[in-house]
Structures are given as C-alpha cells and as structure tokens.
C-alpha positions as a Markdown table, in Angstrom:
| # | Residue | x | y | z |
|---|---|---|---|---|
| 1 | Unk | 120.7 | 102.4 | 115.7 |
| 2 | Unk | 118.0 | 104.7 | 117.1 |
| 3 | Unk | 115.2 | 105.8 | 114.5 |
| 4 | Unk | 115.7 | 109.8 | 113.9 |
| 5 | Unk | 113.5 | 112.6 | 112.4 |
| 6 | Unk | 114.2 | 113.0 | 108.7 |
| 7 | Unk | 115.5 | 116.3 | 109.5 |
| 8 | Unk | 118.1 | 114.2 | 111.9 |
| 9 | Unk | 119.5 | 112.6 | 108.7 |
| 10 | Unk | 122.0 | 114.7 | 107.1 |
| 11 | Unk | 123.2 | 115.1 | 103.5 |
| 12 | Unk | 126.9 | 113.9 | 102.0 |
| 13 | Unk | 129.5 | 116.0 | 104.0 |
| 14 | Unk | 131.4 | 115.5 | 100.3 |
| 15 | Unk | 130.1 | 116.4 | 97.3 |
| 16 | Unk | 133.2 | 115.1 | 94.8 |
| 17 | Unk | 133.7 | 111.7 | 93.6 |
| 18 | Unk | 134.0 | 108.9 | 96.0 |
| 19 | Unk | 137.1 | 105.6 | 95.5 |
| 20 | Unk | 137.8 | 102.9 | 97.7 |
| 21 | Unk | 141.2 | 102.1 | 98.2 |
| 22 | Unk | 143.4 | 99.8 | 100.5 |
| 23 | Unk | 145.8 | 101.3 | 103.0 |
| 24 | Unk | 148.9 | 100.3 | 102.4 |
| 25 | Unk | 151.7 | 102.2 | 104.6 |
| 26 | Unk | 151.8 | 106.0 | 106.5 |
| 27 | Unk | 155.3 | 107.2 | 105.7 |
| 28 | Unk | 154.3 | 110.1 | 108.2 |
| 29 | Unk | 151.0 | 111.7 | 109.5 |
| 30 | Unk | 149.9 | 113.7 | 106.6 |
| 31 | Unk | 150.4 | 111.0 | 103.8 |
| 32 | Unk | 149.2 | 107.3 | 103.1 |
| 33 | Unk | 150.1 | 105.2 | 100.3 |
| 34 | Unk | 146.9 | 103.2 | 98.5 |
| 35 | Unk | 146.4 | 100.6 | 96.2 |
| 36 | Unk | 144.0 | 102.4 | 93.8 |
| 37 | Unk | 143.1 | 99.4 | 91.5 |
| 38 | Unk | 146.5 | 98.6 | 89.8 |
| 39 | Unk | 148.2 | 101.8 | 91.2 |
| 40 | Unk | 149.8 | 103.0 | 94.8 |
| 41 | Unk | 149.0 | 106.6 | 95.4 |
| 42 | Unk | 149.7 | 109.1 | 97.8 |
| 43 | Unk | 147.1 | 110.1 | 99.3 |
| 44 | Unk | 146.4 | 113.5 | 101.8 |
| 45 | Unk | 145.5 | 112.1 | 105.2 |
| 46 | Unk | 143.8 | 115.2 | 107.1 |
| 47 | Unk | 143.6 | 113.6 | 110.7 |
| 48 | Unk | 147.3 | 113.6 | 112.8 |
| 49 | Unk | 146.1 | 111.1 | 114.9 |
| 50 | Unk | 147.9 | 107.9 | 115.7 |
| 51 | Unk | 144.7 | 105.9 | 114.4 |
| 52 | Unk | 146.8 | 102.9 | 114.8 |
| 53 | Unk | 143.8 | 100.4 | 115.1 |
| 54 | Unk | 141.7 | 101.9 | 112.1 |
| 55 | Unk | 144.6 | 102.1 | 109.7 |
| 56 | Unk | 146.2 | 98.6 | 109.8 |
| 57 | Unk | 147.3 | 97.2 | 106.3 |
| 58 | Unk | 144.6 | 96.5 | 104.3 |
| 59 | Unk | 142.0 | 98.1 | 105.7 |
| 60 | Unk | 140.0 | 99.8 | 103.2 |
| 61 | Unk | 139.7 | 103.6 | 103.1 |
| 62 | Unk | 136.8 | 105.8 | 101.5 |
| 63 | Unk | 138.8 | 108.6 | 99.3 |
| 64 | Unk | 137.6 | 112.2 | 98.1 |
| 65 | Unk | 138.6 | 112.4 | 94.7 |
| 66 | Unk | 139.7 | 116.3 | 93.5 |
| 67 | Unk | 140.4 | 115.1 | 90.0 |
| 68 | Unk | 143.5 | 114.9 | 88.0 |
| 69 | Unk | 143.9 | 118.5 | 87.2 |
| 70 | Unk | 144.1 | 120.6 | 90.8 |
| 71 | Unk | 146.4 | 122.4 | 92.5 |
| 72 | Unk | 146.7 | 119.6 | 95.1 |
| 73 | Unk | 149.8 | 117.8 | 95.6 |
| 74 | Unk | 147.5 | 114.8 | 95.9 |
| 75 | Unk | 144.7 | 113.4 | 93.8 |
| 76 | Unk | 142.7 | 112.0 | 96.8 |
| 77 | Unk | 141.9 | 112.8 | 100.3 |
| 78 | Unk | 141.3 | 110.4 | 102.9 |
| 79 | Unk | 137.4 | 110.8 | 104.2 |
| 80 | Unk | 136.8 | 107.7 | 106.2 |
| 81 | Unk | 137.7 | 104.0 | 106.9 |
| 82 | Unk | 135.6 | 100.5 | 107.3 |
| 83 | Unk | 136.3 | 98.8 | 110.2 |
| 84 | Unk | 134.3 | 96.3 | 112.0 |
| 85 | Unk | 130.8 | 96.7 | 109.8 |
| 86 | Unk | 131.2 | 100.4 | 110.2 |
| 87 | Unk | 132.4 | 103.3 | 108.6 |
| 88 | Unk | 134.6 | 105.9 | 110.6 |
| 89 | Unk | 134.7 | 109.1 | 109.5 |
| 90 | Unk | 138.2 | 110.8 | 109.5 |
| 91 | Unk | 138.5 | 114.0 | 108.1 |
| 92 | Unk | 139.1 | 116.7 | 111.1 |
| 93 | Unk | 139.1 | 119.2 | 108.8 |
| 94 | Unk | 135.4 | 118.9 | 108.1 |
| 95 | Unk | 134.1 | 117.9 | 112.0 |
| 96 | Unk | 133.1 | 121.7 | 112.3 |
| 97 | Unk | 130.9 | 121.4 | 109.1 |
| 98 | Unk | 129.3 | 118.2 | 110.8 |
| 99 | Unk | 129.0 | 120.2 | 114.3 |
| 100 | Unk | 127.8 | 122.9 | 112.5 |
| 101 | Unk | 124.7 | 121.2 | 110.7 |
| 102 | Unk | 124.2 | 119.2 | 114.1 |
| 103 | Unk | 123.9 | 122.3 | 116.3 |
| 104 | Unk | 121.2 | 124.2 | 113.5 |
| 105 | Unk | 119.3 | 121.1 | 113.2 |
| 106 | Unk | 118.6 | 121.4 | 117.1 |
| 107 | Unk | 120.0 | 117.6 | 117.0 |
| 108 | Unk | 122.0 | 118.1 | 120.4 |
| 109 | Unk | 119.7 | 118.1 | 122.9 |
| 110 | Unk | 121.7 | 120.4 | 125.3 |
| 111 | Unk | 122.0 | 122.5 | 122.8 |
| 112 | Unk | 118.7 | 123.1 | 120.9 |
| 113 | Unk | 118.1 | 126.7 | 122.8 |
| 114 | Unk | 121.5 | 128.4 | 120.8 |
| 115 | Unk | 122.4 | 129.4 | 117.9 |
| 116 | Unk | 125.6 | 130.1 | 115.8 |
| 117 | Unk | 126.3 | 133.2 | 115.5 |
| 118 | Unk | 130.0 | 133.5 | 114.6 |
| 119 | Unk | 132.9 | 131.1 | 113.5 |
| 120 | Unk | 136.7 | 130.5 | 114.3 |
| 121 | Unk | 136.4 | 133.5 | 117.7 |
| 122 | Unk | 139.8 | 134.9 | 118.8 |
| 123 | Unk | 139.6 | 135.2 | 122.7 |
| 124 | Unk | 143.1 | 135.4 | 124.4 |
| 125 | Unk | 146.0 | 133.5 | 122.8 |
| 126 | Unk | 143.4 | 130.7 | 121.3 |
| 127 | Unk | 140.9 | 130.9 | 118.5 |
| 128 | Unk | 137.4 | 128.9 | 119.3 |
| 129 | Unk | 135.6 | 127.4 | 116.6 |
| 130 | Unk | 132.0 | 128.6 | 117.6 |
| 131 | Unk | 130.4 | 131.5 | 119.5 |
| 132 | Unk | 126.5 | 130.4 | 120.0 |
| 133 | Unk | 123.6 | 133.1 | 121.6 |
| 134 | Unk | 120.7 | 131.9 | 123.4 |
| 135 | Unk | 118.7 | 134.9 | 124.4 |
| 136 | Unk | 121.2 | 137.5 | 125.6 |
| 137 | Unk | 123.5 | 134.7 | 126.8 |
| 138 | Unk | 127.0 | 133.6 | 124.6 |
| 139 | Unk | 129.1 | 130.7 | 125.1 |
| 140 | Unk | 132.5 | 129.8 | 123.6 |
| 141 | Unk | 131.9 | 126.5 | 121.8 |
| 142 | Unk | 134.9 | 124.5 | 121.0 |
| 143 | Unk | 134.8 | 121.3 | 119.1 |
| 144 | Unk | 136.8 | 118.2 | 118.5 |
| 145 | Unk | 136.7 | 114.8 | 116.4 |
| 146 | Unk | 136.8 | 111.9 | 118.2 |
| 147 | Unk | 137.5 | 108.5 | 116.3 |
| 148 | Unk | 139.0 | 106.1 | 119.3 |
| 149 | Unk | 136.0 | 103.9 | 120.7 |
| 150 | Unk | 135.6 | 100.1 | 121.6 |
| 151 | Unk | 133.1 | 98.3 | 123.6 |
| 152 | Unk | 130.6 | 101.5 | 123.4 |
| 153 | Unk | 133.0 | 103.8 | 124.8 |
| 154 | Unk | 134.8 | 106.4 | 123.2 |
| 155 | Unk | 138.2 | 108.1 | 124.2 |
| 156 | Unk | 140.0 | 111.8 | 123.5 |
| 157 | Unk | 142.6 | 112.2 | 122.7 |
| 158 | Unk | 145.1 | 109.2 | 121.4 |
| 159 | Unk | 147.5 | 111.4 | 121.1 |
| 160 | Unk | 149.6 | 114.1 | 123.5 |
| 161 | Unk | 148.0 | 117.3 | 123.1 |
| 162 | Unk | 148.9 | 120.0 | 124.6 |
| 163 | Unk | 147.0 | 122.6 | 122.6 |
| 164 | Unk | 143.6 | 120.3 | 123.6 |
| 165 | Unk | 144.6 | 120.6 | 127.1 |
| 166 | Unk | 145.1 | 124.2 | 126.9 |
| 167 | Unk | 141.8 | 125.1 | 125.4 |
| 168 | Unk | 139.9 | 123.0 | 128.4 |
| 169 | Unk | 141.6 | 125.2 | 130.6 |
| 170 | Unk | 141.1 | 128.4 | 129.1 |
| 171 | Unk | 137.5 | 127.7 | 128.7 |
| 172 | Unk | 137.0 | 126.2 | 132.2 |
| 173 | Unk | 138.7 | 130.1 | 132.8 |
| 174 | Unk | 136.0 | 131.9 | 130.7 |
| 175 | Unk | 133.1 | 129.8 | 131.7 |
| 176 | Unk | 134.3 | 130.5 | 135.5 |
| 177 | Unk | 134.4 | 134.2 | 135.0 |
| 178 | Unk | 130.9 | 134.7 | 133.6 |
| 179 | Unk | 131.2 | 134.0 | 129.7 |
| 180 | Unk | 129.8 | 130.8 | 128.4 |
| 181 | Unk | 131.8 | 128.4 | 127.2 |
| 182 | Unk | 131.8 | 124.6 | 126.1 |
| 183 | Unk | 133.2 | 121.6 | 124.5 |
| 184 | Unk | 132.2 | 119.4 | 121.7 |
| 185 | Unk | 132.9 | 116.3 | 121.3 |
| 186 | Unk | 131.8 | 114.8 | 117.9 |
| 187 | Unk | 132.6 | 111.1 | 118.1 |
| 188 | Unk | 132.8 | 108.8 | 114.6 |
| 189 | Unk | 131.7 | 105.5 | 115.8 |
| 190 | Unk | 128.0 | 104.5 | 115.9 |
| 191 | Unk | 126.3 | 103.3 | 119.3 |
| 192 | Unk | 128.9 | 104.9 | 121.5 |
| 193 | Unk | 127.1 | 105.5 | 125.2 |
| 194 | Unk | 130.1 | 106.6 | 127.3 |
| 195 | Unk | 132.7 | 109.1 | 126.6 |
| 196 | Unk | 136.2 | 109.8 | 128.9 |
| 197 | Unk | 139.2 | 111.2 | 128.3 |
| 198 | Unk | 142.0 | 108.9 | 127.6 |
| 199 | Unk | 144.0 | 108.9 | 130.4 |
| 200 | Unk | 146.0 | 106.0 | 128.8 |
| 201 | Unk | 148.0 | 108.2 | 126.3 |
| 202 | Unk | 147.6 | 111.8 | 127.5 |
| 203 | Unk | 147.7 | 112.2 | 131.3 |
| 204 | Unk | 148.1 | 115.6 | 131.6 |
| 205 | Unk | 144.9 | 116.1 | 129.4 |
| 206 | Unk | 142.7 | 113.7 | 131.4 |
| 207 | Unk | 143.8 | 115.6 | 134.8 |
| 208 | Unk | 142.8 | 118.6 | 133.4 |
| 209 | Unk | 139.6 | 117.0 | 131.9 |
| 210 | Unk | 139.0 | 115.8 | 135.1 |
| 211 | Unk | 139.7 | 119.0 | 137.1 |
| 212 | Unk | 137.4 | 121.2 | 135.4 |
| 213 | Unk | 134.6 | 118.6 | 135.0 |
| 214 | Unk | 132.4 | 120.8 | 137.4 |
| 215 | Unk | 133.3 | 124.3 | 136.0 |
| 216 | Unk | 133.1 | 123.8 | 132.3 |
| 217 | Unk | 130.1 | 121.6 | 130.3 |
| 218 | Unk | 131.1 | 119.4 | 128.1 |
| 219 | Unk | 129.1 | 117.5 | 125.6 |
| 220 | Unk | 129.2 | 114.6 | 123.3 |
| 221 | Unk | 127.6 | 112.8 | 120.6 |
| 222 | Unk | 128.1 | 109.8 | 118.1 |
| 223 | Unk | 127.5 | 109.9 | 114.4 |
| 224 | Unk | 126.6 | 107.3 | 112.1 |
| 225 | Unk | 128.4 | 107.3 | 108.7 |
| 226 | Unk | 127.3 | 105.6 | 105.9 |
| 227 | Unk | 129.5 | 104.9 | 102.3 |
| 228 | Unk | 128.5 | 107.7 | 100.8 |
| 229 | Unk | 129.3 | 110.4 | 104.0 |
| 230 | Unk | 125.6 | 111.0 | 104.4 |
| 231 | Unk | 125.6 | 110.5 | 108.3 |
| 232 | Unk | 122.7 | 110.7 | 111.3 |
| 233 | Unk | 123.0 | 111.2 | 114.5 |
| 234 | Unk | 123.2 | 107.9 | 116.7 |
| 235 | Unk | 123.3 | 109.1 | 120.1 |
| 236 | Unk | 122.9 | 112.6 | 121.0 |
| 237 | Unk | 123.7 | 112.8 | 124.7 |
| 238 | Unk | 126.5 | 110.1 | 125.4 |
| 239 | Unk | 126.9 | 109.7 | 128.7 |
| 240 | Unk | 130.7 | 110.9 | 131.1 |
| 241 | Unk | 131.0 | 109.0 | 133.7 |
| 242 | Unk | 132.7 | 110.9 | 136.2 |
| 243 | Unk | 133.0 | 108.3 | 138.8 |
| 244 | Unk | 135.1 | 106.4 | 136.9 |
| 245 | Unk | 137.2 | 109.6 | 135.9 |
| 246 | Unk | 138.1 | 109.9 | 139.4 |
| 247 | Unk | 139.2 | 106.4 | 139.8 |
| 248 | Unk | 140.7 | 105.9 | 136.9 |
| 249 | Unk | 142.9 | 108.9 | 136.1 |
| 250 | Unk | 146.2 | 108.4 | 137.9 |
| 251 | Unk | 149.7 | 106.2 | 137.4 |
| 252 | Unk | 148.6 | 102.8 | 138.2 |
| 253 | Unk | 148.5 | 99.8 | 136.0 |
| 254 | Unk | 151.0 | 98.3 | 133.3 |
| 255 | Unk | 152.9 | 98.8 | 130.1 |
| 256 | Unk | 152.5 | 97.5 | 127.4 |
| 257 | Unk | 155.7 | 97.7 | 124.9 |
| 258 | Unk | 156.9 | 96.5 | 121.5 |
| 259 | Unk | 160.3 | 95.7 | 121.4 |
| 260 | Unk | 162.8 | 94.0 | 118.4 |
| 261 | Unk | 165.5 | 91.9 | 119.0 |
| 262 | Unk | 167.4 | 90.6 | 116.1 |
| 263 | Unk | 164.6 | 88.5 | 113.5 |
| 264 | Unk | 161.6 | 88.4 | 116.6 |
| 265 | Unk | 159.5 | 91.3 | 118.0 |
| 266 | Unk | 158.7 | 91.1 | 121.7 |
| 267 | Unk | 155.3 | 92.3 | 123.9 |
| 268 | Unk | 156.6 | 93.0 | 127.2 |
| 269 | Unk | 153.6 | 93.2 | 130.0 |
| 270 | Unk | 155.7 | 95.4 | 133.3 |
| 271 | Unk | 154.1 | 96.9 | 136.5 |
| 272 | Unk | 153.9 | 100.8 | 135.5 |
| 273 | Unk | 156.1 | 103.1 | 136.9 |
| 274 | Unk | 157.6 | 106.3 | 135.4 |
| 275 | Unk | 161.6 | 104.9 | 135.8 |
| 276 | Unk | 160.4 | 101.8 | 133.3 |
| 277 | Unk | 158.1 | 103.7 | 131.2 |
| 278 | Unk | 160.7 | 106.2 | 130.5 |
| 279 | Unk | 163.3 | 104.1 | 130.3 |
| 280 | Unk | 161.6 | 101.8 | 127.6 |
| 281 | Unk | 160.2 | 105.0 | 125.8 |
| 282 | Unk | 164.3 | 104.5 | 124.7 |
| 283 | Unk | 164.2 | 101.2 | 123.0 |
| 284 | Unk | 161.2 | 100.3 | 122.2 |
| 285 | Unk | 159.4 | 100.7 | 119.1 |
| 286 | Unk | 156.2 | 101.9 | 120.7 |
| 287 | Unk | 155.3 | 101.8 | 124.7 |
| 288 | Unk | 151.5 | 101.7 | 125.5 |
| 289 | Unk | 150.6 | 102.4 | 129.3 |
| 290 | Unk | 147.5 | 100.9 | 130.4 |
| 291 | Unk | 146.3 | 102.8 | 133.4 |
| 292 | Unk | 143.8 | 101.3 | 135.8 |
| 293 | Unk | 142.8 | 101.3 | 139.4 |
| 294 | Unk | 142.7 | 97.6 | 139.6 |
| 295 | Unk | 144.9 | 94.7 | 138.7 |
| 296 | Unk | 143.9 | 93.5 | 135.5 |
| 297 | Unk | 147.3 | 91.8 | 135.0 |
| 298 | Unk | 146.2 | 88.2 | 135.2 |
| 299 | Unk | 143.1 | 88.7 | 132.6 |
| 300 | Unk | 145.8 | 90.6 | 129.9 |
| 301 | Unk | 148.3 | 88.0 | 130.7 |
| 302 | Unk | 145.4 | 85.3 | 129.6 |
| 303 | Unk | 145.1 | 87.1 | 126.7 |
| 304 | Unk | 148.2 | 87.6 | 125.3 |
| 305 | Unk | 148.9 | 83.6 | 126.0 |
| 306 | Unk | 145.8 | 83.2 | 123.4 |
| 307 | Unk | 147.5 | 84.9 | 120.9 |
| 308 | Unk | 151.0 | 84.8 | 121.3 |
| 309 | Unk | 151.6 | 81.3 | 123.1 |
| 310 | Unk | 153.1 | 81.3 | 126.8 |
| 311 | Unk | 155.6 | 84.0 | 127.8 |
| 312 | Unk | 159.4 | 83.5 | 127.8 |
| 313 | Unk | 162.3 | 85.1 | 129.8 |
| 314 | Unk | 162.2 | 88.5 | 129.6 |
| 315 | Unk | 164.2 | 90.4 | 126.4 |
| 316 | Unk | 165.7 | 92.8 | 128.5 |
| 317 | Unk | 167.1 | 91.7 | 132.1 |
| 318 | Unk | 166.2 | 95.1 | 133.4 |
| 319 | Unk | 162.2 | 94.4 | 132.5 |
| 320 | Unk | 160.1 | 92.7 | 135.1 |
| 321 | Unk | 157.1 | 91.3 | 134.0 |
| 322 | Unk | 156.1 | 89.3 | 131.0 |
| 323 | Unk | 157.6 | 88.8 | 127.8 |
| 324 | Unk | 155.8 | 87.2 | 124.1 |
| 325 | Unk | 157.8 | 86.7 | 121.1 |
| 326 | Unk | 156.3 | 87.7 | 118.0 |
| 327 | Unk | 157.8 | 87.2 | 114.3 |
| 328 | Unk | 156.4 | 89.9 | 112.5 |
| 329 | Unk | 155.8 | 93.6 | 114.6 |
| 330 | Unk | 152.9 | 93.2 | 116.1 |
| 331 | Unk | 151.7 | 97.0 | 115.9 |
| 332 | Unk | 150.4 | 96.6 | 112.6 |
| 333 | Unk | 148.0 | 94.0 | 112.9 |
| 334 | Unk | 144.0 | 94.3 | 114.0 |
| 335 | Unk | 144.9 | 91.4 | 116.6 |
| 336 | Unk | 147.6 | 93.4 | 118.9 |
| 337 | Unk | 145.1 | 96.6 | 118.1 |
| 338 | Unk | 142.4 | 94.6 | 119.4 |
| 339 | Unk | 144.2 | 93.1 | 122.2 |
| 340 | Unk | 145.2 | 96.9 | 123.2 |
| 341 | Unk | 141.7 | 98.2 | 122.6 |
| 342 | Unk | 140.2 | 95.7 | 125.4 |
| 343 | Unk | 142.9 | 96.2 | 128.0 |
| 344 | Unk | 142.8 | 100.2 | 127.9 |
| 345 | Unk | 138.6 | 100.5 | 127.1 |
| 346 | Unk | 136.9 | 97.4 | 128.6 |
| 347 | Unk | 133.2 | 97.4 | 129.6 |
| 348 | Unk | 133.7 | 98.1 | 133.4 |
| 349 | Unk | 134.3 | 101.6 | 132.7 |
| 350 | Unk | 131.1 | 102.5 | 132.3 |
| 351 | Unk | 130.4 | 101.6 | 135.6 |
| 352 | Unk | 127.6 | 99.4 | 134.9 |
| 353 | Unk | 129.8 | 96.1 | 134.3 |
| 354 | Unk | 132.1 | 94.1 | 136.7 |
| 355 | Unk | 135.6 | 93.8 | 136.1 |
| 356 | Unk | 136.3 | 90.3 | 134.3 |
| 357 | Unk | 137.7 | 87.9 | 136.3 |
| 358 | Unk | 141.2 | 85.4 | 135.1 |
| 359 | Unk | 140.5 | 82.1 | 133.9 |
C-alpha cells in the first residue's frame, strides 16, 4: 500500500461498538443470519448487491452494534467483510460519508480544485448525491460503492441496474449541455489499478458506460479498510481502460450455469448466445455469462477439470458444451467464486498482460 499524508488517513466511518460474526445464510438482500458467539442473529445487510464471492458461509463479517434497546428491527448492521487478508467495506449507505471526507481532504486528485457545496441535488426525474463549485464552475457529482474486484481490477455493477444506467445517461446529458457533471466510483478493495464496467452481468449498463465515456468524466479510487473502519486512501486515480471497453463490451463468450439434477449439481460451460442464455435463465439455479472477445474456452475448461474432475455428458441434451457434476451447489463456495472471478476479471484486461494460454 502506498504511504499517504496523515491527513490521507481517515477516522472510523462508525463510532458504535464493533462484533465479529460468521455469515451463515441471506434469506433475502436486506437480511443475514450470524453466529454471534453461541447465538444466530438477524442481522441488517445495507448493500443489495449479489456479493456472492464475499458472503460465502463462513466468512466472517465486521457488525455495527446499535445496542439492545433501539428502535431497530435488528441489533447489528453489517459494515464490512474479511476476505483474502483484507477487509471490504460494505455499507452503501455510508459511501457518501466516505466520498464526502475524500473529496474535502483534496484526496482525489482530479478533484482537489472543488468543493461541496450541496448534498442529495434534485435535477430532472433523479436526485444526485453532490453538487461541487470550483470558481464559478458546478458539476453534478454522483457516487457509487464499488465492492467487485479481483486480480487488481475492479467491476460496477454486479448486479442489473437500471437506475445506475439511467443516471450515466442523464449526466452524460447535463455534462453535454453545459453543466458539470461526474461520476464516482468509490471502490472497497485495496491496490485496485483498473476500473470497467461489468459488462458480464449488466450489458445495457456497460454500453452506456461505454457510450458516454468521452462526454461524461468519470472517476475512481480504492480505499483501504482496516478492522476498526478507519480507512486511507490506496489509489486515488485508478486507471479505465477504454481500449479494452471497446473490445470487450458485446455478446461474445460463454455461460456459465448451475444446474440440479436429482442428488448432484451440474456447471455447464456453453458457447453464448441469447436463445441458450435465456433459455437456461429457466432452469437453472443461477446463469453467469462470461463475455469476452477471445476464446478463453480451453483455459476455463482446464480449470474446471482441476476442481471438478473431467466433464461428463451434458445434463440437459439441448446444452452444447461442457458439463461437471458437483455434490453439493457449487454457488456457495469461495472455490466456484474464485473460479468465476478469474474467468470474468483476468489480468489481460488491463491491457498490459497476455491472454493465458491452455495447458
């Protein structure tokens, strides 16, 4: 990590009492169940993103506690996660507190000249979380939290969003017609270097991303956490490649899908196409498209025979491709998280690595 100015080194983004506990279960987006020493609780989860590689069974989660006597339907509050030596931040509901102290500290380095002036700005049909002045000039600042990274790079979002999607084009609109505006993204993984849109699970939001790329500026940054939410910044100016934007944004590549079939679980590997994405959208538990402007089936196909043994006949007849049986779902483990990690983020998208060759 980088060595920062005091003043780059922020205070706890909580103030309340701080418990570990282990993530058990998500019954649905706004709720997780914890072992809390010889208890499960419920516990608020204030981020609605899929997060499936951070919150796999037993990872352990950093919790705000809000006491026993609130007006809370839950004790705790989910702040952040450990995963892989790190801690990830994931409270969204606080990311405009951290881009707030990061813009007055001057820590952004595109964005040292401005100032906040006001918060949560109506313009339109959308409401903007920042409205900055530098001089006479104002720009529309909108800011997101950004938790999906592997290999250095960081992705937005891992989830369909159409409200994200919207605000990029509204802004692209505003910035166009003479009013400043911007996007933020504040990503919760140290040492990320390169940030894109993740074309993988939201396509319209990458096209647009990758639309207004030259009418709108966008910005990101990665944060440091440490176990008691102080945080520092650990690289203010990561890098978009837009090369690899415009390569990479499209439907080309494979799916990836989970399927069960009496007492196994089956990964299916098949070409992409939008008749068997669709169509396996219908049975299968979950259906992961890997995009990419090369063939990377042979080096995922290597992969999965590490970890799942060689392929059998496909489940379903109708499926083309490859097919590993699995005994337990796969989608809750760190190694089919991993495995999906390095097929849709590997190193060659930053441009500045080859793509990895089969054995």
């Amino acid at each position: 990590m980088m060595s920062l100015p005091d003043h780059l080194s922020y205070p706890p983004i909580f103030e309340g009492a701080l418990k570990e506990g282990v993530f058990l279960a998500r019954p649905n987006r706004f709720i997780v169940i914890c072992q809390l020493d010889d208890s499960q609780e419920r516990v608020y989860m204030p981020n609605p993103g899929r997060l499936g590689e951070l919150l796999v069974p037993g990872a352990r989660l950093i919790l705000g506690d809000y006491g026993e006597h609130n007006n809370r339907k839950t004790r705790y509050t989910v702040m952040a996660v450990h995963y892989h030596g790190s801690i990830i931040f994931l409270h969204t509901h606080l990311n405009n507190h951290v881009a707030r102290a990061l813009v007055e500290s001057g820590g952004i380095p595109s964005l040292r000249d401005w100032k906040i002036i006001a918060q949560e700005v109506k313009h339109g049909h959308s409401r903007f979380d920042f409205l900055l002045r530098s001089d006479t000039t104002e720009m529309m600042l909108e800011v997101k939290s950004c938790t999906l990274a592997a290999n250095g790079i960081a992705m937005f979002p891992d989830a369909i969003t159409e409200r994200g999607r919207r605000h990029l084009q509204e802004l692209a609109e505003l910035n166009a017609s003479g009013h400043g505006s911007g996007v933020l993204f504040v990503i919760h993984h140290p040492a990320v270097t390169h940030f894109l849109p993740d074309y993988h699970s939201d396509l319209a939001f990458s096209e647009t991303f990758r639309d207004i790329g030259d009418r709108l500026p966008i910005f990101a940054v990665s944060i440091d956490w440490a176990s008691n939410l102080r945080y520092q910044i650990s690289v203010p100016e990561v890098t978009i490649p837009w090369s690899t934007i415009l390569s990479e944004v499209g439907n080309q590549g494979h799916v990836l899908a989970v399927l069960e079939e009496k007492d196994a679980f089956h990964i299916t590997l098949s070409p992409f196409s939008d008749d068997i994405s669709s169509g396996l959208r219908i049975e299968a538990e979950k259906v992961y498209p890997i995009r990419s402007s090369i063939d990377m089936s042979a080096v995922m196909v290597d992969r999965l025979k590490d970890n799942y043994g060689q392929p059998s006949k496909s489940a379903k007849q109708e499926i083309t491709g490859w097919d590993f049986k699995c005994p337990v779902n796969p989608i809750y483990t760190s190694r089919f998280q991993e495995l999906l990690l390095s097929f849709r983020m590997p190193p060659r998208l930053t441009g500045e690595i080859p793509p990895p060759q089969a054995k």
